[in-house]
DONU-509271 format. One record per residue (C-alpha): residue number from 1; chain; y, z, x. Coordinates in steps of 0.001 Angstrom, whole numbers, plus 524288, in hexadecimal, padded with zeros to 5 digits. Layout:
nr,kette,v,w,u
NUM,A,Y,Z,X
...
This chain:
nr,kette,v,w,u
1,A,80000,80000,80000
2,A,80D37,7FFD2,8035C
3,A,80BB8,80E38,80AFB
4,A,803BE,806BD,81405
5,A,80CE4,7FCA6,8186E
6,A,80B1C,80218,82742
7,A,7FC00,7FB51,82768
8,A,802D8,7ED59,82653
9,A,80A40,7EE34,83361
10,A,7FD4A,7F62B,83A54
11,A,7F4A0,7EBDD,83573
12,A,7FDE1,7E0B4,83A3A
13,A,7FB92,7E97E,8477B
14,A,7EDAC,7E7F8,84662
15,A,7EC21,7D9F3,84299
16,A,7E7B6,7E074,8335F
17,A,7EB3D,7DAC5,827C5
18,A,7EFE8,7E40C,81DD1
19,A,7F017,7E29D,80FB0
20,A,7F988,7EB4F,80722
21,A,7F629,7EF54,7FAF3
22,A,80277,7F357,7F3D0
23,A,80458,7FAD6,7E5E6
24,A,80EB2,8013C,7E7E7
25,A,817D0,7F932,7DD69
26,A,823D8,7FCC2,7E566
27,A,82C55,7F606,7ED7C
28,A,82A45,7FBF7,7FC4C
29,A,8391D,800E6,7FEEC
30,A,837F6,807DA,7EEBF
31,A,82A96,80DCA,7F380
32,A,82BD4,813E3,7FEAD
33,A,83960,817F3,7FBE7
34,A,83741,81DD2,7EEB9
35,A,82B8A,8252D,7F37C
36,A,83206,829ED,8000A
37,A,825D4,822E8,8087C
38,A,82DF5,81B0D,81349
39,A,8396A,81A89,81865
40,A,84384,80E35,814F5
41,A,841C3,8095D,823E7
42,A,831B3,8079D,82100
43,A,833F8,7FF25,81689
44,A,835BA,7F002,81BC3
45,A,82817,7F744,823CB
46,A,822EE,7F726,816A0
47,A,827C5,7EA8F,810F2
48,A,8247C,7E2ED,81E8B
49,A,815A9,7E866,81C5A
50,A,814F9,7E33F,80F83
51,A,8197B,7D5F4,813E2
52,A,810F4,7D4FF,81D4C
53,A,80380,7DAD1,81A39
54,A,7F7DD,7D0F4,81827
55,A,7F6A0,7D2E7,80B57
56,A,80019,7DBE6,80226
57,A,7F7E7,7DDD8,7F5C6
58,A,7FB68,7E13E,7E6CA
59,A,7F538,7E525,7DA7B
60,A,8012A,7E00A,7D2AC
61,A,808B8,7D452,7D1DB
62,A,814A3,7DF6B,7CD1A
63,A,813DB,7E679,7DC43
64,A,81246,7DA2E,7E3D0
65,A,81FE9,7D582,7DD8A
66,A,8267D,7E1FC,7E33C
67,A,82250,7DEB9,7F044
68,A,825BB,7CF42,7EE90
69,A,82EDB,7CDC7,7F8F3
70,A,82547,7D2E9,80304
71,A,81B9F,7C914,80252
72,A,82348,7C123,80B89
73,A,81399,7BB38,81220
74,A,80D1C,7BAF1,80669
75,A,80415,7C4DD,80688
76,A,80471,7CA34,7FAD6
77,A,7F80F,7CADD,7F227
78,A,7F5DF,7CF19,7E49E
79,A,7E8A1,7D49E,7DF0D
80,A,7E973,7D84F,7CFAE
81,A,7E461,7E5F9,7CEBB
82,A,7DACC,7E834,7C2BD
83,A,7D162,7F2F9,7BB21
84,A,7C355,7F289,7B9D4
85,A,7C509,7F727,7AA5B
86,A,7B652,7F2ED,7A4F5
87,A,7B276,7FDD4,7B335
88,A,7BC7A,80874,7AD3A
89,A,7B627,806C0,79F1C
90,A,7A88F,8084A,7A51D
91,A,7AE53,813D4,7ACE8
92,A,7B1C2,81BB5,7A25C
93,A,7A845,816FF,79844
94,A,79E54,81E2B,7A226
95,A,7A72E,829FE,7A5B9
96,A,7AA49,8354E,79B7A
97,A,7B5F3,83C65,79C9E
98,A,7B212,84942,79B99
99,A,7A6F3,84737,7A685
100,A,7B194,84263,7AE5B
101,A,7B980,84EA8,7AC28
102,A,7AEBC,85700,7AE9C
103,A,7ABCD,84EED,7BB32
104,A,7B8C6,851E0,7C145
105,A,7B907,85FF3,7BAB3
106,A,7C402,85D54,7B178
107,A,7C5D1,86242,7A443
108,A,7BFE6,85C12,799DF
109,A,7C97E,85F74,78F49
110,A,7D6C1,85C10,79727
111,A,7E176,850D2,79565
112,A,7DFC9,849FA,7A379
113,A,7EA26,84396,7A7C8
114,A,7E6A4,83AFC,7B5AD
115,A,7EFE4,8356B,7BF8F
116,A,7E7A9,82ACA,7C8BF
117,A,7EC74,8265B,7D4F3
118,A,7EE7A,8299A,7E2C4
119,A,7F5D2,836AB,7E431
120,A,8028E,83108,7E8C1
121,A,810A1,82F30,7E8D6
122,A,8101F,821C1,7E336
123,A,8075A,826F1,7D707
124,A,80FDE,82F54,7D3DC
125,A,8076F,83D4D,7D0B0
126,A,81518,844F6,7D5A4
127,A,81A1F,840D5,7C72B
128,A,80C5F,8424D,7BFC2
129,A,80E0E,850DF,7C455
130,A,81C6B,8532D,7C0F4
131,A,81829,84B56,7B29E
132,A,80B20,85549,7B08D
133,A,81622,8624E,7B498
134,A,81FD2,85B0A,7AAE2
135,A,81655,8598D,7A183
136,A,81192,86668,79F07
137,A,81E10,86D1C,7A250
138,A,82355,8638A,795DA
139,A,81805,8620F,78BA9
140,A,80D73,86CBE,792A6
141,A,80E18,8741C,78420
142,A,80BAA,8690F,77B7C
143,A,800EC,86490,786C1
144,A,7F914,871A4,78403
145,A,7F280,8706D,777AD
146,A,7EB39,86289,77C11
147,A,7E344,86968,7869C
148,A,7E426,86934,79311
149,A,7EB93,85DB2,79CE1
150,A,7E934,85AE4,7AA47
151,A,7EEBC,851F8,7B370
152,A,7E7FC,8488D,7BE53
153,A,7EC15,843A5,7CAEE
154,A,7DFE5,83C33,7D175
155,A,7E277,836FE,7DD1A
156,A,7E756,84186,7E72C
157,A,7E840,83E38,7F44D
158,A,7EA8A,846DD,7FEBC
159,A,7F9D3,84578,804AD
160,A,807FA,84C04,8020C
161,A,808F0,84610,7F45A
162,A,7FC5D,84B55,7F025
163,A,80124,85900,7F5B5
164,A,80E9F,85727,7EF9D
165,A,807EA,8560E,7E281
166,A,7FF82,861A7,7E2F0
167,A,80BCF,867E7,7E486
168,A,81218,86310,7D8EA
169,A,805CE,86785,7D0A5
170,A,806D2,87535,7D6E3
171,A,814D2,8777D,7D614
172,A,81591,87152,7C77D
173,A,8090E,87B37,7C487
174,A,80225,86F86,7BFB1
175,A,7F5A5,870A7,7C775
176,A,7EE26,87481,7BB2B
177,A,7EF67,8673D,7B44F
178,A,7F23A,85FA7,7BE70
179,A,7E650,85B0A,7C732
180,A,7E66C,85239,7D4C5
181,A,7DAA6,84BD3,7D7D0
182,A,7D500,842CE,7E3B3
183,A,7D4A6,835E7,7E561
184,A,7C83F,82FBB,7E025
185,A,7C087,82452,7DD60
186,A,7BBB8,8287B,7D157
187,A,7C8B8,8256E,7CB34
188,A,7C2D6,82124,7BC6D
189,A,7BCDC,82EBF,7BB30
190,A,7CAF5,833F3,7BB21
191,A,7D032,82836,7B1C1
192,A,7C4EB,82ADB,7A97C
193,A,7C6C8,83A0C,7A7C7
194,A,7D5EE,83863,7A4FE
195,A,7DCFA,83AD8,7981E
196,A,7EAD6,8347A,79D3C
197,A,7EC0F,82D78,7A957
198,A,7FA7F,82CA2,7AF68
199,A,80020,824AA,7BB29
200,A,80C28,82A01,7C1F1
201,A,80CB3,81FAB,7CC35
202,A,81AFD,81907,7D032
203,A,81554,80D19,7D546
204,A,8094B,803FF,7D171
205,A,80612,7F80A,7D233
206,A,7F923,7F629,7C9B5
207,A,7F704,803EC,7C3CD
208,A,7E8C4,8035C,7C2D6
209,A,7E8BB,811A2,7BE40
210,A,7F03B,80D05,7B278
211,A,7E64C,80240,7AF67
212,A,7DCBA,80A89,7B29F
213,A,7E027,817AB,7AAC1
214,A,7E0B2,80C2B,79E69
215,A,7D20C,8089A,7A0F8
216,A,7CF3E,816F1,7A08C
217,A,7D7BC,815E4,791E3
218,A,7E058,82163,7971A
């Protein structure tokens, strides 16, 4: 992605071609500037890298026209992302929902609410936990008499963001309801098991969690 820009100059230094494979739906100077990753000198690094990898690779005709004016050597390259839906039906035609629950120890009775994705700043979990404090703070009392609610992060990753999360949840006393969890292959179990799914991300090119979550008829 575009966080790995640096590999395109090394691999130039190693005779390597490097392929990019870019979904952040951001133009590079926005990116990095909004989310405080590089300073403004790195930038033309970034946008020269681009340029010239072997291959710069998107999921969506929608990102690959924010990054037009970089394909300067046409190498640019789009493959259409898709979902295997008749594989999710199967999938959750054969799974149960409460079995599910009860594999992961989770109660069988509660409102589930799952985040999916990659625990980081890009997806956006800093503003799922500020919604779940702002949304018991707000409606907690007429949340009580439908049971319990609990709230899903799956995809934690160890780093500073993850840490600066687990913060949040302690100092907003949320750690009761809400739950981070590893990052796993068995990502359908999690779909399947879900009441509500919710995406917090700022930038995406081909949500597949979206599409996904809709196969699952969340």
């Amino acid at each position: 992605t575009m966080l790995t820009f640096w590999l395109v100059p090394l691999g130039k230094l190693l005779d390597i071609p490097v392929e990019l494979y870019i979904h952040e739906s951001n133009t590079p100077r926005r990116f990095f500037a909004e989310h405080g990753l590089a300073s403004p000198e790195v930038i033309p690094l970034i946008e020269t890298a681009i340029s010239s990898a072997s291959r710069v690779v998107f999921t969506a005709r929608s990102t690959w026209d924010i990054f037009a004016e970089l394909n300067v050597q046409d190498n640019f390259r789009l493959l259409n992302s898709w979902v295997d839906i008749p594989r999710i039906e199967e999938f959750a035609a054969r799974n149960d929902k409460a079995d599910l629950r009860q594999k992961y120890g989770l109660d069988p009775d509660a409102t589930l609410v799952v985040n999916i994705g990659s625990v980081c700043q890009r997806k956006g979990q800093h503003i799922f936990v500020r919604a779940i404090d702002h949304l018991l703070k707000t409606h907690g009392e007429a949340l009580a008499p439908h049971g319990k609610i609990e709230f899903l992060m799956v995809g934690a990753r160890e780093g500073l963001y993850l840490e600066s999360i687990e913060q949040d949840i302690e100092l907003m006393g949320i750690g009761e309801v809400a739950k981070l969890l590893p990052e796993t292959l068995d990502i359908y179990d999690w779909y399947r098991l879900a009441d509500i799914f919710v995406c917090t991300s700022f930038e995406e090119s081909f949500p597949r969690v979206l599409l996904e979550s809709a196969c699952f008829r969340l």
